[in-house]
C-alpha positions as CSV (number, residue, x, y, z in Angstrom):
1,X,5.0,-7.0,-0.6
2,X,6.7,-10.0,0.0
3,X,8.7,-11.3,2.8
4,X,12.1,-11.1,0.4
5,X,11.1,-7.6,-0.6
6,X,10.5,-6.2,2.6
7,X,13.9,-7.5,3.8
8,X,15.8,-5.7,0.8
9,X,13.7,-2.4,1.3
10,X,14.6,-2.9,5.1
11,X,18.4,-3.2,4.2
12,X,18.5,-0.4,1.8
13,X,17.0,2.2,4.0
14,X,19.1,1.0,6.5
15,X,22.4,1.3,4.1
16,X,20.8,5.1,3.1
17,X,20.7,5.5,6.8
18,X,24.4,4.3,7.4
19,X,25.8,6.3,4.4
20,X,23.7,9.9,5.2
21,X,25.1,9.4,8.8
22,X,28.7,8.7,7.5
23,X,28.0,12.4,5.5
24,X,27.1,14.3,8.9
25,X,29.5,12.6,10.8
26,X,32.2,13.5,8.2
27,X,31.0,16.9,7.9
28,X,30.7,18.4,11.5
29,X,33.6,19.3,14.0
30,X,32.4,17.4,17.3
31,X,33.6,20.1,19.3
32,X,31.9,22.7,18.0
33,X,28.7,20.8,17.5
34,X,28.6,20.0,21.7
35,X,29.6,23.5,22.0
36,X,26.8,24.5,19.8
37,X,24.1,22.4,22.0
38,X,25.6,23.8,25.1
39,X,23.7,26.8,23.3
40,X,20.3,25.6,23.5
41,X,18.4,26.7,26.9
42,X,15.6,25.1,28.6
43,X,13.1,27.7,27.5
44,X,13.7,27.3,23.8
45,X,13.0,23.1,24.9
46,X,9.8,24.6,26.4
47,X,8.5,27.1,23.7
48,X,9.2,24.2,20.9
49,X,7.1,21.2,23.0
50,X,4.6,24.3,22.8
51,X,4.5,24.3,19.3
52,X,4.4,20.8,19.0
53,X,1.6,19.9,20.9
54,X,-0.4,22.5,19.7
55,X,0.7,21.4,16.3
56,X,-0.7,17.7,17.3
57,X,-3.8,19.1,18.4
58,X,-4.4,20.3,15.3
59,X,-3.3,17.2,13.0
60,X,-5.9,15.3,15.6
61,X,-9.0,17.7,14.9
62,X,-8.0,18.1,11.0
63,X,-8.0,14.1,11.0
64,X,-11.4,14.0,13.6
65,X,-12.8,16.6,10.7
66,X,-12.5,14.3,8.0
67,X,-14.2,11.3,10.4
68,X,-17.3,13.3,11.1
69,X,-18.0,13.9,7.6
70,X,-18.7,9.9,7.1
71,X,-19.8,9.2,11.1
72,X,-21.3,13.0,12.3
73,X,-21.1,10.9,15.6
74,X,-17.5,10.3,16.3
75,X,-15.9,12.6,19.1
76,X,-12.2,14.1,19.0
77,X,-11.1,12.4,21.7
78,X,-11.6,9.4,19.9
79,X,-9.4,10.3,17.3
80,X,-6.4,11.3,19.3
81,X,-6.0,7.8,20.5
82,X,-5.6,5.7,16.7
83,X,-3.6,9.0,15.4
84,X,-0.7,9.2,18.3
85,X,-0.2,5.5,18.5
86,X,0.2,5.6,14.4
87,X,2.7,8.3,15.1
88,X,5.0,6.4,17.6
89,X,4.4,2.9,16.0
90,X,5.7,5.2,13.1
91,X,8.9,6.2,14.9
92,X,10.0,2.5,16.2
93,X,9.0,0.0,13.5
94,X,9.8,-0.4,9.8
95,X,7.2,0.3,6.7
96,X,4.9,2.6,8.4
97,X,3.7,-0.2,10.3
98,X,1.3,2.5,12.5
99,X,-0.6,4.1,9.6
100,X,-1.5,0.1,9.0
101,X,-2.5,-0.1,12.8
102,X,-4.8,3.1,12.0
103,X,-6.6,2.0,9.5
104,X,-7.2,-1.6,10.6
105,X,-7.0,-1.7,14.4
106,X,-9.0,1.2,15.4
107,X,-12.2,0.6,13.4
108,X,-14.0,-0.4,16.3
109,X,-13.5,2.7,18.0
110,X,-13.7,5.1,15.1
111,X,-17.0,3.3,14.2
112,X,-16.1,3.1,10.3
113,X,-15.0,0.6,8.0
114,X,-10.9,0.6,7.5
115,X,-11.5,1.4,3.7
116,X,-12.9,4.9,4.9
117,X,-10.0,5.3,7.2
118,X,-7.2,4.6,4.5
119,X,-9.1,7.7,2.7
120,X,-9.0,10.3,4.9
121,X,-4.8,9.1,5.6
122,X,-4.4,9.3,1.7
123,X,-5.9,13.4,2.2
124,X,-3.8,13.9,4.9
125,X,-1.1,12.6,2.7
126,X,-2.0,15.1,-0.4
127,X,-3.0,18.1,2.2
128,X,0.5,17.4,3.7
129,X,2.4,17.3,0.5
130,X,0.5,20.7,-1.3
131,X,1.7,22.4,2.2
132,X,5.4,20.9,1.9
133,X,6.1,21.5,-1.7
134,X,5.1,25.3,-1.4
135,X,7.0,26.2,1.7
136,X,9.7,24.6,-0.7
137,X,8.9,26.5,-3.4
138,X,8.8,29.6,-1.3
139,X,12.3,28.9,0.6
140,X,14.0,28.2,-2.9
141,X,13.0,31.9,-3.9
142,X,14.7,33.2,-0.8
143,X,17.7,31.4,-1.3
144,X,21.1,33.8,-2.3
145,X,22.4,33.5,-5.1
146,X,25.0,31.2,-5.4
147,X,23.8,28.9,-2.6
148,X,23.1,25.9,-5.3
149,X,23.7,26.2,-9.0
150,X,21.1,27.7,-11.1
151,X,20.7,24.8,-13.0
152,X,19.7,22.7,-9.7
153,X,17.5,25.6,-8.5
154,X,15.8,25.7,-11.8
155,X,15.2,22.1,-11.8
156,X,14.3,22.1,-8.3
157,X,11.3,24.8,-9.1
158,X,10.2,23.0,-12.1
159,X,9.8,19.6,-10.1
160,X,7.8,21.8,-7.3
161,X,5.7,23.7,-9.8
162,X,4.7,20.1,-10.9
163,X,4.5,18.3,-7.9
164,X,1.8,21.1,-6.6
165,X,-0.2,21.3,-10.0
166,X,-0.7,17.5,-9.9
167,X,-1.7,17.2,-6.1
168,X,-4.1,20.4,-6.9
169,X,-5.6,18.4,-10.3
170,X,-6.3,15.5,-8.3
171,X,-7.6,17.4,-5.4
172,X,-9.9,19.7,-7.1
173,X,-10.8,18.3,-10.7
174,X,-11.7,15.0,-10.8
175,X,-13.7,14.6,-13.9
176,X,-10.1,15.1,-15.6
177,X,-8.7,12.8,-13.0
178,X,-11.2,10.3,-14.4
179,X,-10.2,11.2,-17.7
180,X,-6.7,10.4,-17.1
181,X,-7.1,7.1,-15.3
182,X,-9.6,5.7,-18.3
183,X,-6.6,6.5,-20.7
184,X,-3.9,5.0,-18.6
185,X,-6.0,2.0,-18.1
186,X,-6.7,1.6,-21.7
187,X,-2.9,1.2,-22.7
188,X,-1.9,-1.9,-24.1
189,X,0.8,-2.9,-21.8
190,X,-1.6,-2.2,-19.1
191,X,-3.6,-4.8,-20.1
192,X,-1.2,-7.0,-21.7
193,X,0.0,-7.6,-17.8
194,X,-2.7,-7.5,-15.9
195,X,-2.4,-4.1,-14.4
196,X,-5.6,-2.5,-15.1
197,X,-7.8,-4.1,-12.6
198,X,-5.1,-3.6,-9.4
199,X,-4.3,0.4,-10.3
200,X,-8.2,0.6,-10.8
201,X,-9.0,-0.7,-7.4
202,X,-5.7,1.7,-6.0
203,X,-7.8,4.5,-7.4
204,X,-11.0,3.8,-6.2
205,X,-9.6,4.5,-2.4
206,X,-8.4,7.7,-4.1
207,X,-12.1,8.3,-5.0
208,X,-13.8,7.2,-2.1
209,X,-11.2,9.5,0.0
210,X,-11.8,12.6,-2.2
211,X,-15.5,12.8,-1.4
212,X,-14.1,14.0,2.1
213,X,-12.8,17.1,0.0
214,X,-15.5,17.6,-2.2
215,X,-18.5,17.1,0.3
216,X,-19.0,21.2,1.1
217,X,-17.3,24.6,0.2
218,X,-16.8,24.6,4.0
219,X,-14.7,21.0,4.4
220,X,-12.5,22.4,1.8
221,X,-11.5,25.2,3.4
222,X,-11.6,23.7,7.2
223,X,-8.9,21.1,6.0
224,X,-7.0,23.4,3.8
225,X,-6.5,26.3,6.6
226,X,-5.9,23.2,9.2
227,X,-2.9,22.0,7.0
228,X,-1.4,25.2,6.6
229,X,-1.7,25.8,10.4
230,X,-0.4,21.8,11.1
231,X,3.1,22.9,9.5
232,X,3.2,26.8,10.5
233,X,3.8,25.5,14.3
234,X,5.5,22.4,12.8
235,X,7.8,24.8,11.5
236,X,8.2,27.2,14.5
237,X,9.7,24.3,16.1
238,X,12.5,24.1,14.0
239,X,12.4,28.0,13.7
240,X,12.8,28.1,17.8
241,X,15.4,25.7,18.3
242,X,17.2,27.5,15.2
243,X,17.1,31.1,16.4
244,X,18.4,29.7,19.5
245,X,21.4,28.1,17.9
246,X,22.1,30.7,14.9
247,X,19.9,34.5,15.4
248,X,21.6,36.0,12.4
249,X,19.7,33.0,10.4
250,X,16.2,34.1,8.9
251,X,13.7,32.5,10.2
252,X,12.6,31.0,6.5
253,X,15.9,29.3,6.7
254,X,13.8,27.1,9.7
255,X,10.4,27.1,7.3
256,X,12.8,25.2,4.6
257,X,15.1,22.9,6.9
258,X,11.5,21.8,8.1
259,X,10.3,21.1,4.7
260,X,13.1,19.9,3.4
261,X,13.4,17.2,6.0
262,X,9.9,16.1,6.7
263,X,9.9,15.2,2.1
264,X,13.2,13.4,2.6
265,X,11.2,11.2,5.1
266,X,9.6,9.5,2.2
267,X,13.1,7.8,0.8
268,X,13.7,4.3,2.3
269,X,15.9,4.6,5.9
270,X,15.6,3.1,9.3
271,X,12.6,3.5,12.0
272,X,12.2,7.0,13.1
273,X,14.0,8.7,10.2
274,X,17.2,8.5,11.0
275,X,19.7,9.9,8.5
276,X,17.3,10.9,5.8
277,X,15.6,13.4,8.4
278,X,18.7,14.7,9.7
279,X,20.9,15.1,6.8
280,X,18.3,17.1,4.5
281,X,17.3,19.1,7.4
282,X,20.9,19.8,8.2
283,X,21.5,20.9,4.4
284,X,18.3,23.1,4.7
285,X,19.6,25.3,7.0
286,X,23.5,25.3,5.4
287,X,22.0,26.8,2.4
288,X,20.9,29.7,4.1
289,X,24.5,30.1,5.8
290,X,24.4,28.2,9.0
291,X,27.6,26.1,9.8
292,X,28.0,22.6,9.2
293,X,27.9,22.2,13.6
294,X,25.1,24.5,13.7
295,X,22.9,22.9,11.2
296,X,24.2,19.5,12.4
297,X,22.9,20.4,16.3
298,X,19.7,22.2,15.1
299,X,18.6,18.8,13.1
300,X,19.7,16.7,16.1
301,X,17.9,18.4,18.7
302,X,14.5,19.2,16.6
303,X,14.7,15.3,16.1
304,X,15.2,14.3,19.5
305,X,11.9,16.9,19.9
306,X,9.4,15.5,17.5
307,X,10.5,11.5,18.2
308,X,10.7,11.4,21.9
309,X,7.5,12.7,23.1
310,X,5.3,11.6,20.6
311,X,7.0,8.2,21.1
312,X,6.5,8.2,24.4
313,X,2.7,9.1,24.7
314,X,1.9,7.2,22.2
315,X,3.1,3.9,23.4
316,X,1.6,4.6,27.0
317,X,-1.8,5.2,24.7
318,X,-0.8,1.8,23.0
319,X,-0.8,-0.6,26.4
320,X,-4.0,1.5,27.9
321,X,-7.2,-0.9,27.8
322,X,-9.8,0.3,24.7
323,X,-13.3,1.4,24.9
324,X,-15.9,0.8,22.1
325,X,-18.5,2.8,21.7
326,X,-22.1,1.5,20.5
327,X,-22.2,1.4,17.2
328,X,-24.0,3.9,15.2
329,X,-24.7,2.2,11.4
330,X,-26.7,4.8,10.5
331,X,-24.0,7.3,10.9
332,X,-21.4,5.6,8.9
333,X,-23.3,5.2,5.3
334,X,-20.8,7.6,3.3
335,X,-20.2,11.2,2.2
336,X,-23.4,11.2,0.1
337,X,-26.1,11.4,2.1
338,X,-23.8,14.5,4.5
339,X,-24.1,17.4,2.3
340,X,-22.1,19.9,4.5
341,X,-21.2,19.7,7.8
């Protein structure tokens, strides 16, 4: 991307920012939102950094999981280095400047080429997604009626349905994927501008990354149960501070704030989130009947939660002097030759 284009994606996501802001600030009675934090006591702080951690912990060994299928030599702790300072490079500087730092600046240490880093982000990525979209689909089900028009929530569900059946064709059949791609590729405008040998390089990093998936039986399910489990404590987070703030809510009302929040994260806004996080995890938890103060305070304080500490550690990891290990070439020769771990 160029310099021009990053500086108009920079200043639209901050305008989204500003505006989704604007629509919270609007929204809320300041009173009643301080009164409603007022509400929040130490040990719900406590229980939620519980979660979190033990959520990170498990992002770190699902992510070490997929390295030790290329290099059977890499150790966790290795990992838990590159991944937090992604994470809080993530949180402070524009276009997901840390998952860059990840895959290049870490190779060294991780003892693999960056190529076979970008792969195993890309399954986090589609693991991530599949998880999101059917805690969405779920929360949408459990949602009174009358909350959103039918029309929306039968939109919504189609868009779900489809966003799931993709991820799972790509994940699990990828003759057909092939399929696809050689038909795309073979369009005339495709190749009327040039586009067929950049999209066919894009998906080669798709390929290359998928061999993680498809190595063993056993990898599949280790990084499918890991996902669900990354977002089940994700989500008790927000369900903590939540139950805290509102009891009468049900706790799926949490489970769909969370979801609903961490998608709206992909739209363009500043470092960190801010705005797009906040206002669709405030509207989350309004659909299930929370007040606009409620909701508002529940998405402030489950922010501060998952930025602040993560930020935080992972810029002390940042500034702490690296070790390389010895490098082990025979190790890091691909999927092919590692049948199952």
């Amino acid at each position: 991307m160029s310099i021009r284009g990053r500086l108009l994606r920079t200043g639209f996501g901050l305008a989204v920012t500003a505006l989704l802001l604007r629509q919270i600030v609007g929204q809320v009675d300041l009173q009643y939102f301080y009164e409603a934090l007022g509400a929040i006591s130490s040990r719900s702080i406590m229980i939620s950094l519980g979660f979190l951690a033990t959520g990170y912990f498990t992002r770190i060994f699902r992510w070490w999981w997929m390295l030790r299928i290329m290099v059977p030599s890499v150790q966790i702790n290795t990992c838990a280095r590159p991944f937090l300072v992604s994470i809080a490079l993530n949180n402070i500087l524009p276009f997901r400047v840390g998952d860059v730092v990840r895959v290049f600046g870490f190779c060294k240490e991780l003892q693999l080429p960056a190529l076979k880093v970008l792969g195993t982000l890309m399954i986090e990525r589609l693991l991530d997604l599949l998880v999101l979209l059917a805690m969405i689909f779920i929360g949408l089900q459990f949602l009174s009626a009358g909350r959103i028009p039918e029309r929306i929530r039968h939109f919504s569900l189609s868009a779900v349905i489809i966003g799931l059946f993709t991820i799972m064709i790509i994940m699990c059949l990828p003759r057909m994927v092939n399929s696809i791609e050689r038909w795309i590729a073979s369009r005339r405008i495709m190749q009327e501008r040039g586009w067929v040998e950049p999209f066919t390089a894009q998906l080669e990093n798709l390929h290359i990354s998928l061999k993680v998936i498809h190595s063993s039986a056993t990898n599949f399910l280790v990084l499918i149960i890991s996902s669900v489990l990354v977002w089940v404590l994700e989500a008790e987070v927000f369900a903590t501070i939540a139950s805290a703030l509102a009891p009468e809510i049900p706790g799926i009302a949490a489970w769909f704030a969370m979801s609903a929040g961490t998608l709206a994260t992909l739209l363009p806004s500043s470092p960190g989130y801010v705005g797009t996080f906040d206002y669709f995890a405030m509207l989350g938890l309004s659909l299930y009947g929370a007040s606009s103060a409620i909701a508002a305070a529940f998405s402030f304080v489950v922010h501060l939660i998952l930025w602040l500490p993560l930020t935080l550690i992972g810029m002390v990891l940042y500034f702490l002097p690296r070790a390389y290990p010895p490098r082990n070439d025979g190790g890091a020769k691909g999927v092919g030759k590692r049948g199952s771990t």
